[in-house]
N, C-alpha and C positions, 0 to 999 in steps of 0.2 A: 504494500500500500504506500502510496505516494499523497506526500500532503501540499501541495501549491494554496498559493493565496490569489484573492479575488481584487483585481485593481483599481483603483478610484475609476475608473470609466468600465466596469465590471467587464474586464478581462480577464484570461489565465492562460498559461502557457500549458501546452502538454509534455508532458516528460518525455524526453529524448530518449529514453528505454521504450518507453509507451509508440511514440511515434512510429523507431523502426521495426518494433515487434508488427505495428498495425499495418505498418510502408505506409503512415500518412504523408502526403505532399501538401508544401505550400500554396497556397487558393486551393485548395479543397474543400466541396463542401459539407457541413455538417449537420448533424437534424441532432434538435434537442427536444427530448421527451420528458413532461413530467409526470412523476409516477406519485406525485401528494408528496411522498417523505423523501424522495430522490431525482435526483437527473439524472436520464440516461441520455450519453453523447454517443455519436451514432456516424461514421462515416456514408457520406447520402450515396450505394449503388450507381454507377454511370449505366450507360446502358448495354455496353458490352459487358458488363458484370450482371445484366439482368436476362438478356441471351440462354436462352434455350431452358430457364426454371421451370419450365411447365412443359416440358417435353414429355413426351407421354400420357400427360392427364387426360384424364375422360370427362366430354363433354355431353355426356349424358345429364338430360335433366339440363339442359342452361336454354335460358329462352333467347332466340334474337332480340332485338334493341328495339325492331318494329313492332312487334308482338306486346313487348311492354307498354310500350309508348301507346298504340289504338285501344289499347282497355284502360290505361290511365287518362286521357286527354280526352275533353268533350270534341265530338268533330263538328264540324261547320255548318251543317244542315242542325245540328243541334242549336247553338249559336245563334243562326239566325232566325232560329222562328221563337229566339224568346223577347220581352219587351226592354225595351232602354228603362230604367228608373231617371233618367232624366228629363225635366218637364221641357215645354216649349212655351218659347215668351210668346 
């Protein structure tokens, strides 16, 4: 365990053991999570690091995006035949 301190502009440096154990680089980005009693730091995935995580998964059971979308959303013949709540001068 490594103890750093937090900087008047709430900064911290990560430990140089930390860094090349993780291979962090310079401008890298980071996600902070918090968990109520902790922060988890979190190197943020590129997307060649996201590449092929779902290979093989079964898409059984997943509905397309349209399927969603026409039982969520009033359509337009619905829409139109109801009345404006706004008057006329």
């Amino acid at each position: 365990m490594t103890v750093v301190t937090l900087s008047s502009k709430f900064q911290v440096s990560v430990p140089k053991a930390m860094r090349e154990a993780l291979k962090l680089k310079a401008g890298q980005k980071m996600i902070f999570i918090n968990t109520g009693s902790a922060i988890k730091l979190l190197a943020q995935p590129t997307m060649a690091d996201l590449a092929g995580i779902a290979r093989g998964a079964s898409t059984a059971g997943v509905r397309e995006r349209d399927e969603h979308r026409d039982k969520s959303l009033p359509t337009v013949a619905k829409r139109a035949g109801r009345k404006s709540n706004t008057r006329r001068r």
